[in-house]
C-alpha positions as CSV (number, residue, x, y, z in Angstrom):
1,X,0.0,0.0,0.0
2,X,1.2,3.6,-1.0
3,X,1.2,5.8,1.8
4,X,1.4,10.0,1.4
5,X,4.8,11.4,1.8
6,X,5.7,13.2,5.2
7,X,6.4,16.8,3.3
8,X,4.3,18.8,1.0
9,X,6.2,20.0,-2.2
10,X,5.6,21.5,-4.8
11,X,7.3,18.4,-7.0
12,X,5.0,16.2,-5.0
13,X,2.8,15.2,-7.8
14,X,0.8,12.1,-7.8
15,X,1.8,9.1,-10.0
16,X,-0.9,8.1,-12.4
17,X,-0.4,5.2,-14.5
18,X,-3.1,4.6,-17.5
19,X,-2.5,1.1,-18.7
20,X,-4.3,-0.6,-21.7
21,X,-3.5,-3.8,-24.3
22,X,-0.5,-2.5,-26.8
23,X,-0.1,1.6,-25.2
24,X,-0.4,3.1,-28.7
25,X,-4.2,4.1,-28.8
26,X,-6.3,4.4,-25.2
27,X,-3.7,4.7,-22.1
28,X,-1.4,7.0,-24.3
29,X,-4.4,9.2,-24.8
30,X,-5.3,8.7,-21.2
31,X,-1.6,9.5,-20.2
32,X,-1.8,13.0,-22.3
33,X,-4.6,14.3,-22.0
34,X,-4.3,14.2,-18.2
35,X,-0.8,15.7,-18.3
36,X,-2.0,18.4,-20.1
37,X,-5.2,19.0,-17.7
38,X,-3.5,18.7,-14.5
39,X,-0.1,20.0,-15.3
40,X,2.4,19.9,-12.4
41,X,-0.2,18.2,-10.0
42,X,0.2,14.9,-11.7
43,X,2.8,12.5,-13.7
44,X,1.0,11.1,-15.8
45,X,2.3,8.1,-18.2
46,X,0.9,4.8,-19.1
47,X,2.0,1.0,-20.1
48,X,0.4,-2.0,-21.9
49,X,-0.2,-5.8,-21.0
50,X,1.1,-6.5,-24.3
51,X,2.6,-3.2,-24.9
52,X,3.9,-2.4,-28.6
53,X,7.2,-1.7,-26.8
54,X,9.0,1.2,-28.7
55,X,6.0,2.2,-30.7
56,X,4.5,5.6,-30.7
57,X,0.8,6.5,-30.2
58,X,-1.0,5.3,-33.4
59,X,-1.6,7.7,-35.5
60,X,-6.2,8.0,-35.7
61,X,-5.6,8.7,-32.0
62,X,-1.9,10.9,-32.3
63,X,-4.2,13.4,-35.2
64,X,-6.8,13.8,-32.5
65,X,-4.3,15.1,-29.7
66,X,-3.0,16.8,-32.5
67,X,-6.8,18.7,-33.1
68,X,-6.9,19.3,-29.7
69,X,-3.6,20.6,-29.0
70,X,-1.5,17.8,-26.8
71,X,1.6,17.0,-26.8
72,X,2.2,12.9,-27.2
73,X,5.8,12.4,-27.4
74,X,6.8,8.8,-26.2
75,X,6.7,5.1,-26.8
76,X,4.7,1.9,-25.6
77,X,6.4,0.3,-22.5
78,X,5.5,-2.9,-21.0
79,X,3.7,-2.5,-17.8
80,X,5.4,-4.5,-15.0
81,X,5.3,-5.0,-11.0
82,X,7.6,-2.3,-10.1
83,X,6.1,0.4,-12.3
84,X,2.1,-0.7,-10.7
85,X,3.8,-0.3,-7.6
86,X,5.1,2.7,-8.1
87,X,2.0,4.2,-9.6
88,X,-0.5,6.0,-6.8
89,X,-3.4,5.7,-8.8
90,X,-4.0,3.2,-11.7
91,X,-6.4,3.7,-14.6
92,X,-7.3,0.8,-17.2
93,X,-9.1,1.3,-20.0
94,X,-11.3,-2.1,-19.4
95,X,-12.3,-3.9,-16.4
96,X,-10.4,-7.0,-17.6
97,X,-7.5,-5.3,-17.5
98,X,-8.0,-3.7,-14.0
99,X,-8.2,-7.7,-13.0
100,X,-4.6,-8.3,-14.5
101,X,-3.7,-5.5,-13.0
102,X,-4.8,-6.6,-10.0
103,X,-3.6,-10.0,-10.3
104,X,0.2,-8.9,-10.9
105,X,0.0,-6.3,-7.9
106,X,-3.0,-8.0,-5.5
107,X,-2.1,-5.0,-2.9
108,X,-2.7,-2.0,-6.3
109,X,-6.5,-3.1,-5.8
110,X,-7.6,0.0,-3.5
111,X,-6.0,2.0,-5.9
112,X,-6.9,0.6,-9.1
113,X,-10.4,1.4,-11.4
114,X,-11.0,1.5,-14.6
115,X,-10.7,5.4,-16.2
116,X,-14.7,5.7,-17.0
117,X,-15.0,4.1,-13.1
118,X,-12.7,6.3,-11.4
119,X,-14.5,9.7,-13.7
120,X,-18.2,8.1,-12.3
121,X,-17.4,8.0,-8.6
122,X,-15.2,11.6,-8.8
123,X,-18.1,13.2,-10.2
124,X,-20.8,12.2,-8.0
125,X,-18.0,13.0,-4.9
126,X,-18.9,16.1,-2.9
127,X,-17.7,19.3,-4.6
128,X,-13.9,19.9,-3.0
129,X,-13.7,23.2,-1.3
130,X,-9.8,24.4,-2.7
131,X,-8.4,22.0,-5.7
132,X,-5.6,19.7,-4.5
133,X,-2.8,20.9,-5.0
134,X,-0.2,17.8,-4.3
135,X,0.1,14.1,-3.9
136,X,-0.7,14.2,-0.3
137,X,-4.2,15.6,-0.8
138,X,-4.7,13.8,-3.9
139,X,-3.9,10.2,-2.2
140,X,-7.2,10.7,0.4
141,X,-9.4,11.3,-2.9
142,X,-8.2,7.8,-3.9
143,X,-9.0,6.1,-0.6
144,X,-12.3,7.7,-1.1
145,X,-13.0,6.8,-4.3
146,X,-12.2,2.6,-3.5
147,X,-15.0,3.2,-0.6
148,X,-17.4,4.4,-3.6
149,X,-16.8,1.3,-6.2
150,X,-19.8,-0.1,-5.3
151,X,-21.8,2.5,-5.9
152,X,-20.8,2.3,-9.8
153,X,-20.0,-1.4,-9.7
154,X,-24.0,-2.3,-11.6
155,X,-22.5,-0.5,-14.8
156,X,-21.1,-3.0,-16.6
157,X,-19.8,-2.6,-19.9
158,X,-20.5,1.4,-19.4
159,X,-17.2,1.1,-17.3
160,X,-14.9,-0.2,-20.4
161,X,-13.4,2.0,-23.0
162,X,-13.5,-0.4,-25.9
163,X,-10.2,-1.1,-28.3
164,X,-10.0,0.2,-31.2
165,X,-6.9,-1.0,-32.5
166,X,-7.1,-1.9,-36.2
167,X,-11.3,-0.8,-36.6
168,X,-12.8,1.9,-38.4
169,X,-12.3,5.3,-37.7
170,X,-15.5,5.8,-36.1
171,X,-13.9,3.5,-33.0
172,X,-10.9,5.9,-32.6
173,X,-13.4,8.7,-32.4
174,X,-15.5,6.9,-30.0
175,X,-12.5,5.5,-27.6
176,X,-11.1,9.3,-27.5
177,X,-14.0,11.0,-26.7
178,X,-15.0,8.9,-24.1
179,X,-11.4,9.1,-23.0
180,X,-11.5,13.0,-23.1
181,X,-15.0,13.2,-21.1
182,X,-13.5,11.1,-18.3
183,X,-10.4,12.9,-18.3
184,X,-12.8,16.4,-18.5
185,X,-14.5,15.0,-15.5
186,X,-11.6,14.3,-13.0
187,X,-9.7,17.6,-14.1
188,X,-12.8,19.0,-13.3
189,X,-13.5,17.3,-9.8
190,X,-9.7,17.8,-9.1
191,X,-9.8,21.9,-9.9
């Protein structure tokens, strides 16, 4: 279990990992896109089960960070124990891969949800008072937000940000903006 440092910095940024199948379409987009709407709060990167190691974000999804203006320099990496143990708050694109998540790091389960999860139970979270500003006020929202899974756990599917590795276009355009809306929600929750 990840437990908040003793001192407040201002480099004390949480470590947000977004993790999907080959991390060249959803976690990359993930990874960016909160990066760019949290800034210095967060680092945001991500990894894949059977990541595409080297590769860089596919390019239907790199044109749409393009459209919107974020950056996406970087390359698929392997997601391994150490780098889920490192991470302070985990976010899969599906909730199969929140269970092999969960099954490599058993103890990254309170800290673990699927992205369209984790958006759900932030928005319905009473509104914050001042925006965190640091890892040590961001780790409590997490702890939170494990005690509120079950209050989203009757979505099903809705919590899964389907693949759309090697579909039509229409799939990239679905898997980003359901991507950005979840994103768009926890920047929100977290400003």
């Amino acid at each position: 279990m990840i437990s908040p440092v003793t001192s407040e910095t201002e480099n004390d940024r949480l470590r947000v990992l977004s993790v999907c199948v080959g991390n060249i379409c959803r976690s990359p987009v993930s990874e960016f896109l909160l990066q760019h709407e949290l800034g210095d709060r967060v680092e945001s990167t991500s990894a894949g089960t059977h990541a595409l190691v080297g590769q860089p974000v596919y390019p239907p999804m790199a044109s749409r960070l393009d459209a919107v203006g974020v950056a996406h320099d970087g390359a698929a990496r392997q997601v391994d124990e150490p780098l889920l143990r490192q991470s302070d708050l985990i976010l899969t694109m599906t909730r199969e891969l929140r269970s092999r998540v969960v099954e490599l790091v058993p103890a990254a389960v309170r800290r673990t949800f699927t992205l369209a999860e984790f958006a759900e139970i932030v928005a319905a979270a009473p509104h914050l008072a001042h925006p965190p500003s640091g890892r040590a006020e961001l780790i409590p929202l997490i702890t939170a937000a494990a005690a509120q899974r079950s209050a989203v756990a009757g979505r099903g599917a809705d919590l899964d940000i389907a693949d759309p590795y090697r579909r039509q276009d229409a799939d990239y355009a679905v898997a980003f903006e359901q991507i950005r809306r979840c994103v768009a929600v926890i920047a929100d929750a977290w400003r």
